[in-house]
N, C-alpha and C positions, 0 to 999 in steps of 0.2 A: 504494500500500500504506500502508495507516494502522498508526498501534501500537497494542497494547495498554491501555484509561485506566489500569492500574497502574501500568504499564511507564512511560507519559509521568509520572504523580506522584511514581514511585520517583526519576524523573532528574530532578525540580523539587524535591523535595525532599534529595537530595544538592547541586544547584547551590545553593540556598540555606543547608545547612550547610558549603559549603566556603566562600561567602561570608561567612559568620559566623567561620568559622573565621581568614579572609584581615585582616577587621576585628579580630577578638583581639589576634593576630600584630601587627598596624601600631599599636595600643593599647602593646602590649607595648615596642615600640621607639620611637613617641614619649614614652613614659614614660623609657624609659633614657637616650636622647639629652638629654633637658631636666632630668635630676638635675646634682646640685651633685656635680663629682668628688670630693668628701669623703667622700660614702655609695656613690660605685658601687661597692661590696663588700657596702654595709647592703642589707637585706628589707625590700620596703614591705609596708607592715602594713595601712596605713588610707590610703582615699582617698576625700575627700568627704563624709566621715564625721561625723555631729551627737553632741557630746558633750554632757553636761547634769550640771550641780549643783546642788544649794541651799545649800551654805555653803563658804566664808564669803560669798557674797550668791550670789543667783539667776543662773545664767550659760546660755547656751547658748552654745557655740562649733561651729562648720563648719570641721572643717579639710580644707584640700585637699590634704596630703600627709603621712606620718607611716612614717619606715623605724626600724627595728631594725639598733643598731651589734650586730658581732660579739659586745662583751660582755654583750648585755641590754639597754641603755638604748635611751630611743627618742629619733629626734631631729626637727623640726617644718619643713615647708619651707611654704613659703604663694607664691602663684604671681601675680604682676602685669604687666599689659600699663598701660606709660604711656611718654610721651614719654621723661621721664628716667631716666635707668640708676642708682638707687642708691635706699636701702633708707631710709624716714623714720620719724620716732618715731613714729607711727599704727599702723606698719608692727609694731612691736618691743611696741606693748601691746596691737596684735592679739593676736601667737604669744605674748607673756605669759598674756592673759587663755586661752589656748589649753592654755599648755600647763596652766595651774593645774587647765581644767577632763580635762582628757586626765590628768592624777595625778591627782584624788580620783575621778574614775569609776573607772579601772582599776587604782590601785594599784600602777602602773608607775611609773621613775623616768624623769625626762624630761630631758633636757639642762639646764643652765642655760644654749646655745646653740641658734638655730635658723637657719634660710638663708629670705634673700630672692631669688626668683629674677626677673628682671625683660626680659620681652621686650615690646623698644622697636619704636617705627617705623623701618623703614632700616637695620632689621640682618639683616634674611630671618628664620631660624627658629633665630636663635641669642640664645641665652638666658645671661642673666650672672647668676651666684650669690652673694649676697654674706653671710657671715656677720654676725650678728649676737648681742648679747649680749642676753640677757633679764632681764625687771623677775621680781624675787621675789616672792611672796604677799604680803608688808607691805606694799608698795610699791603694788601693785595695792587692795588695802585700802583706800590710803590714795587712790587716785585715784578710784576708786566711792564712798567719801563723803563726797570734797570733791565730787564731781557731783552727786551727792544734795542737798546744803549750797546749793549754787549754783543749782538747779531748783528749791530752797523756798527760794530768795530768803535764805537764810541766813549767808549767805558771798558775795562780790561776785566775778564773775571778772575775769580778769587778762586784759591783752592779749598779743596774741602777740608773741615777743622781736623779730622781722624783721618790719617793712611789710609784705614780700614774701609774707610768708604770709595776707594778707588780700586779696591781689589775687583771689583766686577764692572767696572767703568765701561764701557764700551769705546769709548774713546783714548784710553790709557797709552798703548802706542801711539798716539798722537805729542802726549802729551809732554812738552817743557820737563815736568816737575820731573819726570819718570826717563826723561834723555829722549824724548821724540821730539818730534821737531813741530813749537808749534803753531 
């Protein structure tokens, strides 16, 4: 006995919405498990979300996470997989440059905090959160164009405070400090 071809479509297309459904659900709770217990009460708002300004300079920011505190504000998490468990200045004028452009698109007031969340290798699927304090609008100003300044050869840059931070340089054989030529 064969079935009906509606019959068989109607029951491939419920197993495919309940698999949709099952994926939502599991979306839903790897998102809860991997927040920073500071916001498990906040609304995520925004996830993955392209923000855009033109002033004060031209910015596009991606952020990968954005909840709403209980009183209105919104606050910024940004998500990293690396060896080390802790949160680096790269890190702090990403969610700067993030949140300046997330306030003037939307007119929202954005923390002067955000969270670094960081899953490492050799932790399973646990994720460590770590607050951070964020760079102000001047501040950000002022690092867009001393970059500017230093790409038109106008201003000389500086080396990094720690060796350590030029060990994966990508530019290191280039570089003066290290005998390249630069």
């Amino acid at each position: 006995m064969t079935l009906p071809l509606g019959f068989a479509l109607t029951g491939l297309v419920l197993v495919f919405l309940l698999a949709l459904i099952w994926q939502a659900r599991k979306k839903v709770r790897d998102e809860r498990a991997s927040r920073p217990r500071a916001l498990a009460h906040a609304e995520l708002v925004y996830m993955e979300t392209l923000f855009r300004i033109r002033e004060p300079f031209r910015l596009v920011a991606k952020v990968d996470r954005v909840y709403r505190l209980l009183g209105g504000s919104l606050v910024l998490v940004e998500l990293k997989t690396r060896r080390r468990d802790r949160p680096y200045l790269t890190d702090v004028i990403q969610l700067s440059a993030q949140r300046l452009a997330v306030q003037q698109q939307t007119g929202e007031v954005v923390e002067p905090y955000a969270f670094v969340s960081v899953l490492g290798p050799g932790r399973g699927e646990r994720i460590r959160s770590h607050r951070v304090a964020l760079l102000e609008a001047d501040a950000l100003i002022r690092l867009h164009r001393r970059r500017r300044a230093i790409l038109a050869r106008q201003e000389a840059p500086a080396y990094a405070a720690a060796d350590a931070a030029c060990r994966g340089c990508a530019l290191r054989s280039k570089c003066d400090r290290f005998g390249g030529r630069a």
